[in-house]
C-alpha positions as CSV (number, residue, x, y, z in Angstrom):
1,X,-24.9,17.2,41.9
2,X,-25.9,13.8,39.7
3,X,-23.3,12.7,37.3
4,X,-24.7,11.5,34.4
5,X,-23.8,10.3,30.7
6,X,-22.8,12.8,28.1
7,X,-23.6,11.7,24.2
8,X,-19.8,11.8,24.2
9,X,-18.5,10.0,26.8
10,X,-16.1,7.4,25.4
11,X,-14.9,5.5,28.6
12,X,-15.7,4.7,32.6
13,X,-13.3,5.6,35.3
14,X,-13.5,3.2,38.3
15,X,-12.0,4.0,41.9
16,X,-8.0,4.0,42.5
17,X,-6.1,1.1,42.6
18,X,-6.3,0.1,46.5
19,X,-9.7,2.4,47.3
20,X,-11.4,1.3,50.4
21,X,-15.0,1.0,49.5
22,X,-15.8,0.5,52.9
23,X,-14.6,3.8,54.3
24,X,-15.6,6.0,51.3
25,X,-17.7,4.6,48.3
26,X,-16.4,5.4,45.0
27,X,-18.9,5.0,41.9
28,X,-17.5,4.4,38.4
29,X,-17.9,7.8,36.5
30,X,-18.5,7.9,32.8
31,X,-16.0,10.5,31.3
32,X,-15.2,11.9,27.9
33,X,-11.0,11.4,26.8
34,X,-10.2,14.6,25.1
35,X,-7.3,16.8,24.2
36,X,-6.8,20.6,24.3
37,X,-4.1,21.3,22.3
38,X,-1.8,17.6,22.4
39,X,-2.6,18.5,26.2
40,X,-4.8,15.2,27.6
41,X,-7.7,15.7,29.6
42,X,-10.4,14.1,31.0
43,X,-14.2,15.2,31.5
44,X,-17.3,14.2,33.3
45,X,-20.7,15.7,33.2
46,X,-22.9,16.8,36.0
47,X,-26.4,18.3,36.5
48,X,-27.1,19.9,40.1
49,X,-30.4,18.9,41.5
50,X,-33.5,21.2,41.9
51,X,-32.4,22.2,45.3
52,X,-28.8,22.8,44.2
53,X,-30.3,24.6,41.4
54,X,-31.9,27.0,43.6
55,X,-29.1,27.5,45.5
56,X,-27.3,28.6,42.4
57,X,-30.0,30.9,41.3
58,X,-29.7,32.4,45.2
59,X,-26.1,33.0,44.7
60,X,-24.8,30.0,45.9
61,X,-21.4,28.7,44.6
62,X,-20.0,25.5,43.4
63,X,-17.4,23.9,45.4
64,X,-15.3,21.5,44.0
65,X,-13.4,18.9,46.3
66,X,-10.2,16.9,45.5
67,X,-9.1,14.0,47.4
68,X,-5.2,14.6,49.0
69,X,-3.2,17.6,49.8
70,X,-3.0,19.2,46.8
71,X,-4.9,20.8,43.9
72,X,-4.2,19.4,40.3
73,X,-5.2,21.4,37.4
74,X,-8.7,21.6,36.6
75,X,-11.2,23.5,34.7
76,X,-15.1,24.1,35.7
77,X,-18.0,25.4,32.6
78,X,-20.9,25.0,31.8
79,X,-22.0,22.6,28.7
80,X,-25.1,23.5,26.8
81,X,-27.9,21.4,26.8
């Protein structure tokens, strides 16, 4: 999947304090602060490719990786266009 900028993204996250670019790149991703109920989150926008796209349409699933041991709370939807 691309990431790409959302009409409301309001601020760029760049890679962790002490990230080794050399062993795995890190991009800066655009994001979008936001709060659900005085509860801060953070979003990013993504579009999957054509071949990801018909992967999807095949029954594919999404898979969403997280860096470290553990799985922090996190939410996956689908913005309209």
């Amino acid at each position: 999947m691309n990431q790409h900028q959302h009409p409301s993204n309001n601020d760029v996250l760049g890679a962790p304090k002490g990230w080794d670019q050399d062993e795995v790149p890190c991009r800066a991703l655009p994001i979008t602060r936001v709060s659900y109920d005085g509860i801060a989150a953070v979003m990013s926008y993504w579009k999957p490719t054509a071949d990801e796209l018909a992967m999807l349409n095949a029954g594919g699933s999404v898979a969403l990786s997280i860096i470290g041991t553990t799985m922090p709370p996190v939410m996956l939807a689908v913005d309209p266009a």
